[in-house]
C-alpha positions in Angstrom: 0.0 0.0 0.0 1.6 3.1 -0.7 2.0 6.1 1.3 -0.7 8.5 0.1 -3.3 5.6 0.9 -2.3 5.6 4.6 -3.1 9.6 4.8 -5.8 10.1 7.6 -7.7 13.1 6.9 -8.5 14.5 10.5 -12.1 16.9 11.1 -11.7 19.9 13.4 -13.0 18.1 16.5 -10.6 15.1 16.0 -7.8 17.8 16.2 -9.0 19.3 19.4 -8.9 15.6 20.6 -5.2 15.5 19.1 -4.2 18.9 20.4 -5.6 17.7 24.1 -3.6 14.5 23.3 -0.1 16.8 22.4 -0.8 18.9 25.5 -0.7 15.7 28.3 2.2 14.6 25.9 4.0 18.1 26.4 3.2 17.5 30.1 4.8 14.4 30.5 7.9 15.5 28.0 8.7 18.2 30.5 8.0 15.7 33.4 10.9 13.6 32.3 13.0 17.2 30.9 12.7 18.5 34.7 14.4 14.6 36.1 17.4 15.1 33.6 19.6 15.8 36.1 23.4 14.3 36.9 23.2 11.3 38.7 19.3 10.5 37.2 19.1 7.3 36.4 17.0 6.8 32.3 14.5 5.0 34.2 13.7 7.6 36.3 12.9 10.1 33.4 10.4 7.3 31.9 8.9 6.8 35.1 8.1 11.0 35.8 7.0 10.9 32.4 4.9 7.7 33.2 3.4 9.6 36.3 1.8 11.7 34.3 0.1 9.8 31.8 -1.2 7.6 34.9 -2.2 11.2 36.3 -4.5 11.5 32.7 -6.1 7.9 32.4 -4.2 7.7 29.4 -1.0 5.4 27.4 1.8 5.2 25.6 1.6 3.6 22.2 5.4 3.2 22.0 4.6 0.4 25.0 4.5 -3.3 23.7 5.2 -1.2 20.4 6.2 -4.7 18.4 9.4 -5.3 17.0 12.6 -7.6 17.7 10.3 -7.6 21.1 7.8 -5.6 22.3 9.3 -2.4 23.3 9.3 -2.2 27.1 8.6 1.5 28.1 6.1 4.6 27.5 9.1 6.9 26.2 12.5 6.5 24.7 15.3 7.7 26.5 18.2 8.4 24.1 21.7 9.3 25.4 24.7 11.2 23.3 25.1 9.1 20.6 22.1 7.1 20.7 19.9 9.1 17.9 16.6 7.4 18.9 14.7 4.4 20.5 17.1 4.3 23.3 15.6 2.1 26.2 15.1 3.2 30.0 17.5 2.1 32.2 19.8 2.0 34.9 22.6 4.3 32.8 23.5 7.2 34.8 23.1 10.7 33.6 26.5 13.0 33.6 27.4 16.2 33.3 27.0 17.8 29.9 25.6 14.4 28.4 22.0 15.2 25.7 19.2 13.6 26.2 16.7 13.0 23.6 13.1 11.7 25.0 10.6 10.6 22.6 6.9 10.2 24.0 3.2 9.4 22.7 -0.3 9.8 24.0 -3.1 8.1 23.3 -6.9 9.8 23.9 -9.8 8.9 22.8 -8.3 6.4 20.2 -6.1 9.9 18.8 -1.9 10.1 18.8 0.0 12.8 19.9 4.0 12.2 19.6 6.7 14.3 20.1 10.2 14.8 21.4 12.8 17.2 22.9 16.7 16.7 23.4 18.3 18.7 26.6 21.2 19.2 28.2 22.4 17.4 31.3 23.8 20.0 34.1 26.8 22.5 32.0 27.3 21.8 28.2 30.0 22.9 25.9 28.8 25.3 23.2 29.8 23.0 20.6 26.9 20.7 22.2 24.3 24.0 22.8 24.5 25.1 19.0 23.7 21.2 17.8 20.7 21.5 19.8 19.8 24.4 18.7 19.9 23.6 15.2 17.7 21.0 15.3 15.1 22.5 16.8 15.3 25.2 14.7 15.2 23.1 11.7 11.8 21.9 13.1 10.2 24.7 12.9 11.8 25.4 9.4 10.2 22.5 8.5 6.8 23.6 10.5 6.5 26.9 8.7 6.7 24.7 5.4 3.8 22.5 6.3 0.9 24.6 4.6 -1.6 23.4 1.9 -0.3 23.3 -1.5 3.3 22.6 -0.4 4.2 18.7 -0.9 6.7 16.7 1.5 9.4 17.8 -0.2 9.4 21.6 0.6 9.3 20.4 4.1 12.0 17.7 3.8 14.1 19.8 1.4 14.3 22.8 3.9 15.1 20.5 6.7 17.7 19.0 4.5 19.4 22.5 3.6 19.1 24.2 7.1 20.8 21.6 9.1 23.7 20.8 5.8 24.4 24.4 5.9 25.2 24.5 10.0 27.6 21.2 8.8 25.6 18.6 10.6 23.9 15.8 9.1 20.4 14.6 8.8 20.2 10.7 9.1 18.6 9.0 5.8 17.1 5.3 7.6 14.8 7.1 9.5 11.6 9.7 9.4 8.9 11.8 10.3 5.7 10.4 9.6 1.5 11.1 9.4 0.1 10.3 13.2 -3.4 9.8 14.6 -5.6 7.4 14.1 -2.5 5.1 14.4 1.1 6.5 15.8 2.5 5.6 12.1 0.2 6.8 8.7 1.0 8.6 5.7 2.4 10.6 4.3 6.5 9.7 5.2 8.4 13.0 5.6 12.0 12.1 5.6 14.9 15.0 7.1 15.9 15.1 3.5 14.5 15.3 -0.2 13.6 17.8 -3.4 11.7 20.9 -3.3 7.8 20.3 -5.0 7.9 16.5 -5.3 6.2 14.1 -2.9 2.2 13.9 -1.7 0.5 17.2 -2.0 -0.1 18.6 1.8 -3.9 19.1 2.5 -5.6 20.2 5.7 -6.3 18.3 8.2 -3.5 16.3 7.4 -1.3 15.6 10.5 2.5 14.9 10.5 5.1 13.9 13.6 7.9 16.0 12.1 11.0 14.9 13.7 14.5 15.6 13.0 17.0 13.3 13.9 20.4 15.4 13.5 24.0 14.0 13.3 27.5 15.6 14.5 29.5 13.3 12.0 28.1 11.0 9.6 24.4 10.1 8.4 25.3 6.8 8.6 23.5 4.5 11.8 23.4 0.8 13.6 21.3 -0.8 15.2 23.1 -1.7 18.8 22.0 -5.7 20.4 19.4 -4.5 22.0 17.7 -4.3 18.8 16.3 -1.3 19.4 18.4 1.8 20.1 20.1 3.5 16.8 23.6 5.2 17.2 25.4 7.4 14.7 28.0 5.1 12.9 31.1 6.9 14.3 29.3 7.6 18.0 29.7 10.9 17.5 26.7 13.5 18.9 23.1 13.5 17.6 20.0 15.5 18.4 16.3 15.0 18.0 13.0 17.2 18.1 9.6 16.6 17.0 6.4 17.8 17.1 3.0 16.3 16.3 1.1 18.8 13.8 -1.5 19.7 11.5 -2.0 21.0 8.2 -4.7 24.2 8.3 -6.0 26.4 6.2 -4.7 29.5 8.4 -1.3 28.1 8.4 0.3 25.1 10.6 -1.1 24.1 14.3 1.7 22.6 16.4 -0.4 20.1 18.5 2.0 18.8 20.5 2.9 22.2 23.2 2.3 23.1 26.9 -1.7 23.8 28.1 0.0 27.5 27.7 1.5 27.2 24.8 4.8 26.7 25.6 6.9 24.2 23.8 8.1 21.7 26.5 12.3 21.2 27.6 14.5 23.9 28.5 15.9 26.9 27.4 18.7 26.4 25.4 
């Protein structure tokens, strides 16, 4: 089945069940963002984050998400290297180490998904400017996502923002539709051509996420089967945001009840 089939179209009150979804997501995302500490254990940013979905009545579709096995935990806890999918654990948090958490929400049969990187305690400025690239290449990519643009104006300025800083935008994996089911149509890689790809109407909605690299594109998977890490181990970063295409322009789903985005101030 190709990609355009899988495109949910969403109506305005299934979006104000999706934003309601992003804002309990934002909530946990800056549950876990306030436990990054040195000394916090992975675990422990999955549980805060946990405590607040429990708080909500509501889940995590990344838990029992099938794969090698079913994934174990309601948010991925990534760790320098370790571009996404990293698993909560007992690893211990260190000075000037990123975090990148990746969370979903699940209301009333609606997905919200997003994610935030932060620093751990002090960071070089080296480490400061990759996180602030990519999430300004996110909301590059979010001012893109209007009707009459196509996936490619979205991937392509992704693509040119984050090559022009001299990082690098991994090519295995992407942003993609979310709602009805944490993965639809359309794909939106971090990468592609300006005017080509499925034409972007409203009430489409896209997790745009990307997943940026200090070194190489290249990734592996590590035993685990599930975490990815940048080929050389060098630094990545990842953001993400759940949101939907409007007539009046893009509606970032996925922030605070007071429209904050969620994380810290880099």
């Amino acid at each position: 089945m190709s990609w355009e089939r899988q495109v949910s179209i969403k109506s305005k009150s299934e979006l104000e069940i999706m934003r309601r979804a992003g804002e309990i997501n934002a909530e946990a995302l800056q549950a876990a963002a306030d436990a990054t500490i040195p000394g916090a254990k992975t675990a422990d940013l999955n549980a805060a984050a946990e405590e607040v979905l429990k708080k909500h009545g509501v889940y995590s579709p990344f838990k029992n998400y099938p794969g090698a096995y079913p994934y174990p935990a309601s948010t991925t806890i990534s760790v320098n290297e370790e571009l996404v999918h990293g698993i909560p654990g007992n690893r211990k948090l260190k000075e000037g180490d990123i975090v990148s958490i990746d969370c979903g929400t699940v209301l009333e049969g609606f997905v919200a998904d997003s994610a935030i990187s932060v620093p751990v305690g002090a960071v070089t400025e080296a480490t400061l400017n990759l996180l602030r690239v990519t999430e300004e290449s996110l909301y590059i990519g979010i001012e893109k996502m209007v009707p009459g643009n196509r996936v490619g104006d979205v991937s392509s300025a992704i693509q040119q923002f984050v090559e022009s800083k001299g990082y690098y935008v991994t090519r295995e994996y992407t942003g993609h539709g979310v709602g009805r089911k944490m993965h639809e149509g359309p794909q939106v890689p971090n990468y592609g051509v300006a005017g080509r790809g499925i034409l972007l109407r409203p009430g489409m909605t896209i997790a745009l996420e990307p997943m940026v690299l200090v070194g190489t594109p290249a990734t592996k998977v590590l035993r685990d089967q599930w975490t990815v890490i940048s080929y050389d181990k060098s630094l990545t970063a990842h953001f993400e945001h759940s949101v939907a295409v409007t007539e009046n322009g893009p509606m970032v789903l996925t922030l605070l009840k007071d429209g904050r985005k969620p994380g810290r101030k880099l």
